[in-house]
LUMGU-292127 format. One record per residue (C-alpha): z, y, x negated; chain. Coordinates in steps of 0.2 Angstrom, whole numbers. Layout:
N
+-------+-------+-------+--------+
!    zz !    yy !    xx ! chaine !
+-------+-------+-------+--------+
!     Z !     Y !     X !      A !
...
+-------+-------+-------+--------+
//
This chain:
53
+-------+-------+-------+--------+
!    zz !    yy !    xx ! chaine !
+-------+-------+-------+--------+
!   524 !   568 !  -703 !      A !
!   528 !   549 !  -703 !      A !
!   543 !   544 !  -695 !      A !
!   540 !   561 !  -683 !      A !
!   538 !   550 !  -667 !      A !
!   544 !   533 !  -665 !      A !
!   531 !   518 !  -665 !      A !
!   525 !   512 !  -649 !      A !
!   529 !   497 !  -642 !      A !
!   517 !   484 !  -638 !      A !
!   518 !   478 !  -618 !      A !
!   508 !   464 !  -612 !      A !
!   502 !   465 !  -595 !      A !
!   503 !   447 !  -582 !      A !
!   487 !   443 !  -576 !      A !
!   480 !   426 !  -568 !      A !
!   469 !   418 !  -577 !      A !
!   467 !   401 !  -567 !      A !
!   453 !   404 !  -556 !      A !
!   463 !   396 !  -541 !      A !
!   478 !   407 !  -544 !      A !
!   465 !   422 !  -542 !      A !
!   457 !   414 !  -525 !      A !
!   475 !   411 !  -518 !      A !
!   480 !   430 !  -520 !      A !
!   464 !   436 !  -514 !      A !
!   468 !   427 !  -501 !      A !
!   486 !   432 !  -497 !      A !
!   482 !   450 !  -498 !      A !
!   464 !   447 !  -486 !      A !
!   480 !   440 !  -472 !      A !
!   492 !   454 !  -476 !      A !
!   500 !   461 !  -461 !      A !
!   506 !   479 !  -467 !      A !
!   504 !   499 !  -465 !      A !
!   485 !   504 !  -469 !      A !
!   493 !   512 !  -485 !      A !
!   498 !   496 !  -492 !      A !
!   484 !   485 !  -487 !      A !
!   471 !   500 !  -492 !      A !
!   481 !   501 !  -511 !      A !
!   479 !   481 !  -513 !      A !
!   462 !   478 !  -508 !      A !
!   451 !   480 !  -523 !      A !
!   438 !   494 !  -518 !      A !
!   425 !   490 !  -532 !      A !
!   430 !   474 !  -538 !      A !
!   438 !   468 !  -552 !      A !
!   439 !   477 !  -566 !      A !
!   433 !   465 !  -581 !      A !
!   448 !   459 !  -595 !      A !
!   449 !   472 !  -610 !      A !
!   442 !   466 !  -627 !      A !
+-------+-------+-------+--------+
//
């Protein structure tokens, strides 16, 4: 069966890792003027989810 499907491909997903990057975005989507759909899909509801080990 090797060689049946073709090997996944590894993506690497952007994330901010510099504490004032995180501030600054919190902030721009906190002063987001938009449709309630978009502002209610970028506020986080529970918080961050923590970084995958």
């Amino acid at each position: 069966m090797r060689g049946a499907r073709p090997q996944a491909i590894e993506k690497h997903i952007a994330a901010l890792a510099n504490p004032p990057e995180i501030g600054s975005l919190l902030h721009a989507v906190d002063v987001f003027r938009g449709t309630l759909m978009v502002q209610s899909t970028l506020k986080p509801s529970a918080g961050v989810r923590p970084a995958r080990r």
